[in-house]
KOLMI-164990 format. One line per 4 residues: number of its first residue (from 1); their letters; for each residue z, x, y of C-alpha. Coordinates in pm, whole numbers, m for minus. Each point is the difference from the previous one (the first is absolute). Layout:
residues N
NUM	a	Z/X/Y; ...;
end
This chain:
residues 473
1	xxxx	16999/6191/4406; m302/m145/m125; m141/m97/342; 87/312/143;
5	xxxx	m187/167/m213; m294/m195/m14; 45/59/420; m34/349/m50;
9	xxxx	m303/m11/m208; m165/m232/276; 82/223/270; m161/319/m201;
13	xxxx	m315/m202/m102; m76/m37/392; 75/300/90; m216/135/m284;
17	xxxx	m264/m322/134; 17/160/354; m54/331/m112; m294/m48/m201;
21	xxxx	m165/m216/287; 71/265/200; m162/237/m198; m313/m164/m49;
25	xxxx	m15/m40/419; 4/344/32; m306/60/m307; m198/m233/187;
29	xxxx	27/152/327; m86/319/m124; m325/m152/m186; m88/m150/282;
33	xxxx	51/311/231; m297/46/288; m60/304/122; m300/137/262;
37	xxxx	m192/230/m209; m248/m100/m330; 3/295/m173; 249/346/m34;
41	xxxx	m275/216/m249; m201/154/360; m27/377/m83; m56/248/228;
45	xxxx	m191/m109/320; m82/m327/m142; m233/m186/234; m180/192/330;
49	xxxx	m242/m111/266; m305/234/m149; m42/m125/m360; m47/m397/124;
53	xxxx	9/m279/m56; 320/15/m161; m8/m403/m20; m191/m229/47;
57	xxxx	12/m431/76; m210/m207/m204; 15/m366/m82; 387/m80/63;
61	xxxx	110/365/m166; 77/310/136; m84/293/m243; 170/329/63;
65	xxxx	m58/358/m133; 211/326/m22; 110/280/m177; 238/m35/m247;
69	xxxx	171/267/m223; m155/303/m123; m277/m70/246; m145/m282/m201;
73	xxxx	m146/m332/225; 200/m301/22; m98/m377/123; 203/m269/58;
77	xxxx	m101/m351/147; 197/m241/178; m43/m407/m12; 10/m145/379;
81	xxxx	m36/m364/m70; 265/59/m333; 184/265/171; m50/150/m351;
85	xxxx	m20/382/m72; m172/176/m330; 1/326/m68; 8/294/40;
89	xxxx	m240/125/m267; m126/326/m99; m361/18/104; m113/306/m162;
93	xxxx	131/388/m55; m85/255/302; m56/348/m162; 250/161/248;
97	xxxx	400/m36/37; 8/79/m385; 55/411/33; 406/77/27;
101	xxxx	m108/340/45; m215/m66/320; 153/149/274; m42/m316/223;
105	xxxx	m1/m270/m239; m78/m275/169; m338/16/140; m59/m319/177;
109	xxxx	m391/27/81; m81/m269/m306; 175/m298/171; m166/m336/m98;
113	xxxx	m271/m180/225; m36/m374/m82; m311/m218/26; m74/m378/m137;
117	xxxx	m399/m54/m76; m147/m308/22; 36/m134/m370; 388/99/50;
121	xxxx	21/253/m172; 256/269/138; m128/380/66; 247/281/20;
125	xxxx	m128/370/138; 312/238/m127; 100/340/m130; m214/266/163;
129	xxxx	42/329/228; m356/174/m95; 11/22/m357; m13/337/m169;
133	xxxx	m241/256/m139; 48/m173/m326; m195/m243/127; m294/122/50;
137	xxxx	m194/158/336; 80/m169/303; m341/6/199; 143/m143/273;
141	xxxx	368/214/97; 256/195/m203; 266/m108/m273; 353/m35/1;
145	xxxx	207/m248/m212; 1/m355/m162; m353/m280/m101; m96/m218/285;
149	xxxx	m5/m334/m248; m105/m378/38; 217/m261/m175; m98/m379/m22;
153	xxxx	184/m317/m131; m100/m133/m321; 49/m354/187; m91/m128/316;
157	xxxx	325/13/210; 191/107/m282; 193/317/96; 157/11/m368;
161	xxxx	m267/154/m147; m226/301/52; m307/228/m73; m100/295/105;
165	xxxx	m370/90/85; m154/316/m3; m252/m92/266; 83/210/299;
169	xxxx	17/348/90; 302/187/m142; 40/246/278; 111/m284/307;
173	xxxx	359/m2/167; 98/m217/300; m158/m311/m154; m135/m272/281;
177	xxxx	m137/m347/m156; m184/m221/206; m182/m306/m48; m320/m182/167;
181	xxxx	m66/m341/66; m288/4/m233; 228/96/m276; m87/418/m28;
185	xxxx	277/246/m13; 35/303/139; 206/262/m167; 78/286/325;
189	xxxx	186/316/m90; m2/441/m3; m230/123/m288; 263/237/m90;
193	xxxx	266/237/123; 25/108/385; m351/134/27; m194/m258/m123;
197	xxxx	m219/m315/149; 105/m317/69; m212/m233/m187; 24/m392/m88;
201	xxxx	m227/m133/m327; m69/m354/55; 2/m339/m260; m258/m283/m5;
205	xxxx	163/m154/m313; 328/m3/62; 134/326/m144; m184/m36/m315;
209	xxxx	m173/315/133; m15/241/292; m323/142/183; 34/398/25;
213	xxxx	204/160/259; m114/22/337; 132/228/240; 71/m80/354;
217	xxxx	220/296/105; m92/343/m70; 233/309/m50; m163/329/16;
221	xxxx	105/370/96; 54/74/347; m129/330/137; 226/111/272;
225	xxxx	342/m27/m222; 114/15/m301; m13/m367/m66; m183/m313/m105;
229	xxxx	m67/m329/147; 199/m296/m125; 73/m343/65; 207/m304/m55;
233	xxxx	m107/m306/120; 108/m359/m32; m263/m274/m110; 23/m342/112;
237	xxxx	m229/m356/60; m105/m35/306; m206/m349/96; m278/m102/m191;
241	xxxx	m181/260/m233; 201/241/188; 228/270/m159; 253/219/262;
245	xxxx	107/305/m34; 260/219/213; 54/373/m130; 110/283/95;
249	xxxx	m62/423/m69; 184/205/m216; m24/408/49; 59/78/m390;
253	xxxx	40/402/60; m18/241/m273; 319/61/m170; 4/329/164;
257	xxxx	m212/23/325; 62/214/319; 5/m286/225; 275/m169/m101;
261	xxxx	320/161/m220; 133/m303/m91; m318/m59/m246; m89/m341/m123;
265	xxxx	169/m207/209; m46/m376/59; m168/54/367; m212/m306/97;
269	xxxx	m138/m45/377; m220/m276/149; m42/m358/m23; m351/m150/m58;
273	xxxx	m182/m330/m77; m302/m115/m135; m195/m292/m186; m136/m91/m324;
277	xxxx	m285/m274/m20; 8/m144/m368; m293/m206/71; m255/271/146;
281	xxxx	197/287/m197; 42/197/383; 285/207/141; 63/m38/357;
285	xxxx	208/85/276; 148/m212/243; m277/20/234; m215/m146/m305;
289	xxxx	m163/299/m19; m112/128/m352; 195/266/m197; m160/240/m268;
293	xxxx	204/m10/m316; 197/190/m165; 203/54/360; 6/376/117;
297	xxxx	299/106/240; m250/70/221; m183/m330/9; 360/m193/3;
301	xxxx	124/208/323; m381/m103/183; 22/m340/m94; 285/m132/m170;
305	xxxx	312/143/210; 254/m257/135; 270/286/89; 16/368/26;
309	xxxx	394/61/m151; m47/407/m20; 354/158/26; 140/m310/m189;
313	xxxx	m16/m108/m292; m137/m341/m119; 76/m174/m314; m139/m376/m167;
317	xxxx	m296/m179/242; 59/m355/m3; m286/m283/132; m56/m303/94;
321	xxxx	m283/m243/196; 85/m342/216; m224/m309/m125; m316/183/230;
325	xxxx	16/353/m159; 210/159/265; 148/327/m165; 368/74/m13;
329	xxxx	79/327/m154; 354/181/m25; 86/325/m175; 401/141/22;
333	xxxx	15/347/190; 315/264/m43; 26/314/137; m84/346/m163;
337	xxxx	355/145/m23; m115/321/m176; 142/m127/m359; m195/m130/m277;
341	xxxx	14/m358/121; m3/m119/347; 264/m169/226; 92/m362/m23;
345	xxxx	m353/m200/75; m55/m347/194; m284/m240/72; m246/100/210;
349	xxxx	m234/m283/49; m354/m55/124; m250/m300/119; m341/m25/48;
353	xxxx	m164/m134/290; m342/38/m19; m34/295/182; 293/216/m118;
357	xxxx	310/37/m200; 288/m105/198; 336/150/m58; 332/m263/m50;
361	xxxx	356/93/136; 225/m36/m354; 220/300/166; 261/m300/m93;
365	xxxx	m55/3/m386; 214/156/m283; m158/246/m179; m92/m86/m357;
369	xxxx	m331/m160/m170; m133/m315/130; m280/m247/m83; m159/m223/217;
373	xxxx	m158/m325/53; m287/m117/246; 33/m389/67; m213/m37/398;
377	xxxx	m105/293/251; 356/m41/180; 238/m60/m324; 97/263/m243;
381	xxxx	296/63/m278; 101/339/m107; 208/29/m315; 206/256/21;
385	xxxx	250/176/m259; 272/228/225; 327/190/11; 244/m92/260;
389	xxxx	250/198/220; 254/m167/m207; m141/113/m334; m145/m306/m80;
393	xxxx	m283/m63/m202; m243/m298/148; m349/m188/m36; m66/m121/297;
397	xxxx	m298/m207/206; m145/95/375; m183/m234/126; m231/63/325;
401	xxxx	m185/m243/228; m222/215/217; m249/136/m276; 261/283/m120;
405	xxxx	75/135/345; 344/m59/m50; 260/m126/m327; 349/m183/m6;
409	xxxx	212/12/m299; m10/m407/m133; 127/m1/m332; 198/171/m268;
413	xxxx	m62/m37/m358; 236/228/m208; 272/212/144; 240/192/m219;
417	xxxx	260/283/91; m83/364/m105; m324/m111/m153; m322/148/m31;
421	xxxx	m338/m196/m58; m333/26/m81; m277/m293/51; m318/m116/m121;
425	xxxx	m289/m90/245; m42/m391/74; m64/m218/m297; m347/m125/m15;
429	xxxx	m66/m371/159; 394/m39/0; 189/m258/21; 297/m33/288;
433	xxxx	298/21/m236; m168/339/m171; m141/251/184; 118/328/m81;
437	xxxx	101/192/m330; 322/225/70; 198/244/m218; 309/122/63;
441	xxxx	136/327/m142; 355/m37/m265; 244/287/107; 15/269/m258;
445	xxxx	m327/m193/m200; m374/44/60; m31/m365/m51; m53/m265/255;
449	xxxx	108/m368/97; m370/m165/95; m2/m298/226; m246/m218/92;
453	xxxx	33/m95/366; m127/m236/222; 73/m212/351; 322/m117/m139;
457	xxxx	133/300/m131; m26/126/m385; m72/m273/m300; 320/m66/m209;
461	xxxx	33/61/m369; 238/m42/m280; 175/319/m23; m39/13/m408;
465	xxxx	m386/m38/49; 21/262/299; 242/255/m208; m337/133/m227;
469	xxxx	200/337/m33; 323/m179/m121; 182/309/28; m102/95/407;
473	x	282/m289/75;
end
């Protein structure tokens, strides 16, 4: 009897053993869990191609910026020697996306723009869409909502802690950070709401402080309709001392105007191009030919046109040069389908060749927003974020081998099912395995999923690290 029931007990202990073992398997699989995004707390349209860079490369590290909730900027950094990822941290507080009783509350004009100067200290351009009466007079435009504001880490390449400056102009939206060889920074962006300059205000000691604003674009009142001239251009480097920029024209009509019942309506036409030479301080076009500054719409359709695109309309200039200063410029087109956006807009794509602008054939792209990247004269990648036929969200690369004339699809990055995404422009100076920031939308959320991607597809992290919101999952 005895050994029968000691039996018993020995049989329950292992079972009991094997359950517990079993048990802990499971808890460490879970801890240990992977998954292909770094961060579920992107609000809203988290990262986009205007406000750039969105990350940058720098010494091993890739730092990446976005919007997080409530509109607020977030950074997060990822390790590729360690394969280590910290963050996300909050990098300041954006005056907008903290109204519940704005009618569209979620703004997205203040997304972050991300710059490392050369003591290592981080920049961050966030939070602005023309500031507000409030504020003070806005020489340079109108008002409409949020502070254009400058945050800084307390630490070289520390992303845990931050400051925020009051050194810039209050009144920017569609931030654009760029850097110089020699160290200066140029801060690009609108001076305000719709009907305002575009200016940049530049830094000789590393964001400590900023010159003035200078404009470079000039909106004004046009006589022949009830409009004004606009812009929105996208601000690159180019070789050298050289700063790119490819823009395009924005009819902002009066509310009410007898031209057009539809009103204000986001109507943009024309692609152009032109040059900015740091060292001597002159705008040029691509003939080399000297601009006067601030840039009339007159002056721009004389000298600076790439395209006429009348009866559609354009949206988001994109730029590049080869290793001689050979132009590539590319601005998505769409139809005017009498609504108050146009039809579904692709690629269309434009090389220089020293004598004029010569058109590409990407009749074979999805449409969506695309980046690209200039390597020689013949070889050229287009990043590209699309919809399918089958309802499937993708990033995408094109590659082309005759100068742009012609693309081929060569690579996918991210595909999902019934997915909708939104991408940053290229990260600056990037390295293979991170190229691109990418949120994707939650069903039923105005959060995000962010991904970093890169040549083999997004960078893994551990899904409790990921899983910032814990309750989105």
């Amino acid at each position: 009897m005895n050994k029968l029931f000691f039996g018993i007990l020995l049989i329950c202990f292992c079972f009991l053993g094997c359950a517990s073992k079993t048990k802990n398997v499971k808890v460490t699989t879970e801890e240990n869990e992977m998954v292909d995004y770094f961060a579920n707390n992107g609000f809203g349209n988290a990262v986009a191609i205007v406000q750039h860079p969105s990350g940058v490369y720098h010494k091993g590290i890739t730092y990446v910026a976005y919007q997080g909730e409530l509109e607020d900027p977030y950074v997060a950094s990822y390790n590729h020697t360690t394969k280590e990822w910290k963050g996300p941290f909050k990098v300041g507080v954006s005056e907008m996306g903290k109204d519940p009783n704005r009618k569209k509350k979620i703004d997205n004009h203040g997304k972050p723009a991300i710059l490392i100067d050369d003591d290592g200290y981080i920049h961050i351009a966030f939070g602005g869409h023309g500031g507000t009466p409030e504020d003070g007079k806005n020489s340079l435009g109108n008002h409409h909502y949020g502070k254009n504001l400058h945050a800084v880490s307390k630490k070289p390449l520390d992303i845990s802690e931050w400051e925020t400056l009051d050194n810039i102009s209050l009144f920017g939206t569609y931030s654009q950070f760029i850097k110089m060889d020699n160290g200066d920074i140029y801060l690009f962006y609108r001076h305000g709401a719709h009907r305002s300059n575009w200016v940049y205000q530049k830094s000789t000691d590393n964001g400590v402080t900023f010159g003035e604003p200078v404009s470079f674009l000039k909106h004004k009142r046009r006589t022949d309709i009830e409009a004004e001239d606009s812009w929105y251009p996208w601000v690159s480097r180019g070789n050298g001392d050289d700063i790119i920029v490819a823009f395009d024209y924005h009819i902002c009509r009066d509310n009410k105007n007898a031209q057009d019942l539809r009103g204000h309506i986001p109507e943009r036409h024309n692609l152009y191009y032109m040059v900015f030479d740091t060292k001597t301080g002159q705008w040029k076009n691509v003939k080399n030919e000297s601009l006067e500054m601030p840039l009339t719409k007159e002056m721009a359709d004389e000298k600076a046109l790439v395209s006429i695109i009348a009866e559609d309309w354009t949206f988001q200039g994109i730029t590049d040069v080869d290793p001689k200063g050979i132009p590539h410029v590319g601005v998505m087109v769409g139809p005017d389908v009498g609504a108050n956006r146009s039809g579904p807009k692709c690629l269309q794509y434009f090389r220089w060749d020293g004598q004029e602008w010569l058109k590409g054939d990407t009749s074979n792209l999805p449409k969506g927003d695309a980046d690209l990247d200039v390597t020689s004269s013949k070889e050229v990648s287009l990043y590209l974020e699309s919809q399918t036929q089958e309802n499937i969200g993708e990033i995408s690369r094109w590659d082309s081998f005759d100068g742009g004339k012609s693309f081929k699809k060569s690579k996918v990055f991210l595909s999902r099912k019934n997915s909708g995404f939104v991408i940053s422009s290229l990260i600056d100076n990037p390295h293979p395995d991170a190229r691109m920031i990418v949120g994707e939308k939650v069903k039923g959320s105005d959060f995000r999923k962010m991904y970093l991607l890169g040549d083999n597809g997004a960078v893994m992290r551990n899904k409790n690290e990921a899983q910032v919101l814990k309750h989105e999952e």
